[in-house]
Structures are given as structure tokens and as C-alpha cells.
C-alpha positions in Angstrom: 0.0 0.0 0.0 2.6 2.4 0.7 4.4 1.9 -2.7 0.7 2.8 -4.3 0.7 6.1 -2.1 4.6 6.6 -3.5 3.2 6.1 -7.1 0.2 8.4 -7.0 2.8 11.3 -5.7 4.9 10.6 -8.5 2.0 10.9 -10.7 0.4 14.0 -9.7 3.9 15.6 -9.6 4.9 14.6 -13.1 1.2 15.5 -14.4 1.8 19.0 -13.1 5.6 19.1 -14.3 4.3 18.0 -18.0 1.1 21.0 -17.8 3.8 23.2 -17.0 5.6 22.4 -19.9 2.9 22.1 -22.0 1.6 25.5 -21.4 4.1 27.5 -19.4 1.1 29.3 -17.4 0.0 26.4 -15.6 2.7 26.8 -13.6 1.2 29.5 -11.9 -1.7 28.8 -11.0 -3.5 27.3 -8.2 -3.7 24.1 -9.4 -0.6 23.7 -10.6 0.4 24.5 -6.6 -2.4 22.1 -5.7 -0.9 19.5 -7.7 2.4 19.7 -6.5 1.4 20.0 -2.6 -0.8 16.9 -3.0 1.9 14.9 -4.7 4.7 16.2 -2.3 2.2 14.9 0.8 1.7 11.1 -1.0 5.5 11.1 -1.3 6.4 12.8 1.9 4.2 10.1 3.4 6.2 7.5 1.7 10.1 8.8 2.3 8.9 8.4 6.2 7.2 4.6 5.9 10.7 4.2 4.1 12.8 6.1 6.5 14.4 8.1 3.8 16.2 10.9 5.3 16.9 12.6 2.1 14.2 12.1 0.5 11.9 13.3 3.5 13.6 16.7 3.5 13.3 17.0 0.5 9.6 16.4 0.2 9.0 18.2 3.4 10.4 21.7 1.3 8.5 20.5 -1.7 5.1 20.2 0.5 5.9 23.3 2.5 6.6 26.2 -0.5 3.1 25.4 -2.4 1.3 25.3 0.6 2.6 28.4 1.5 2.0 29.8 -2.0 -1.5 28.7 -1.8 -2.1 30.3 1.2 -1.5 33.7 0.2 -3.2 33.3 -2.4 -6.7 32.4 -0.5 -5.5 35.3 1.8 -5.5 37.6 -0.9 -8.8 36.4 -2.0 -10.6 36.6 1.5 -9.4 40.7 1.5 -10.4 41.1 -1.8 -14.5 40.0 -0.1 
């Protein structure tokens, strides 16, 4: 199950990688960001079932800068109300 978890990151991540390079746009936009945070999570999730040291601080920094993107970007929208 954990290796399925692994997969579906590495899915979501290259989806949004291959958007991006399809249009370049994509890349800034929520959903590229939404992509990106919920592929980081599945393989955050897996680098610490597979006590990866590396790889877990790696994935922690890739989780961590679209979450914080998306959040200024729904903090933005919430002032704009």
C-alpha cells in the first residue's frame, strides 16, 4: 500500500511538471500548486514509511513552498471579499 501512495505522488507531480511544460502558465496557477502540494504529501508520506532521510527533507520543502504559496493566495482572496 505504501508503494501505491509513493506512485500516486509521483503521478500528480509529473502530471503537473508536464502541464507546466505544456503551457508554461500552468505553472502559476492554483492548481498547478495544488498538484504539487498533494503529490509532495503522498511522497512525503512514503520517504517516512521508508525512513528516507533525504528524500523526507526534500519532500517536506516541496510540500511546505506550495502550501505556503496557496495560502497567500486564498488570503489575498478573502481581502479582496
Amino acid at each position: 500500500m505504501h508503494s501505491v501512495i509513493g506512485i500516486l505522488g509521483s503521478a500528480l507531480c509529473i502530471i503537473a511538471l508536464a502541464l507546466t511544460l505544456r503551457d508554461g502558465k500552468f505553472g502559476e496557477s492554483n492548481s498547478y500548486k495544488l498538484l504539487n502540494f498533494c503529490g509532495g504529501l503522498c511522497l512525503l508520506y512514503y520517504a517516512i514509511v521508508t525512513h528516507s532521510l533525504p528524500f523526507i527533507i526534500l519532500e517536506s520543502i516541496w510540500v511546505a513552498l506550495p502550501l505556503i504559496s496557496l495560502i497567500k493566495n486564498f488570503s489575498k482572496l478573502g481581502e479582496k471579499s
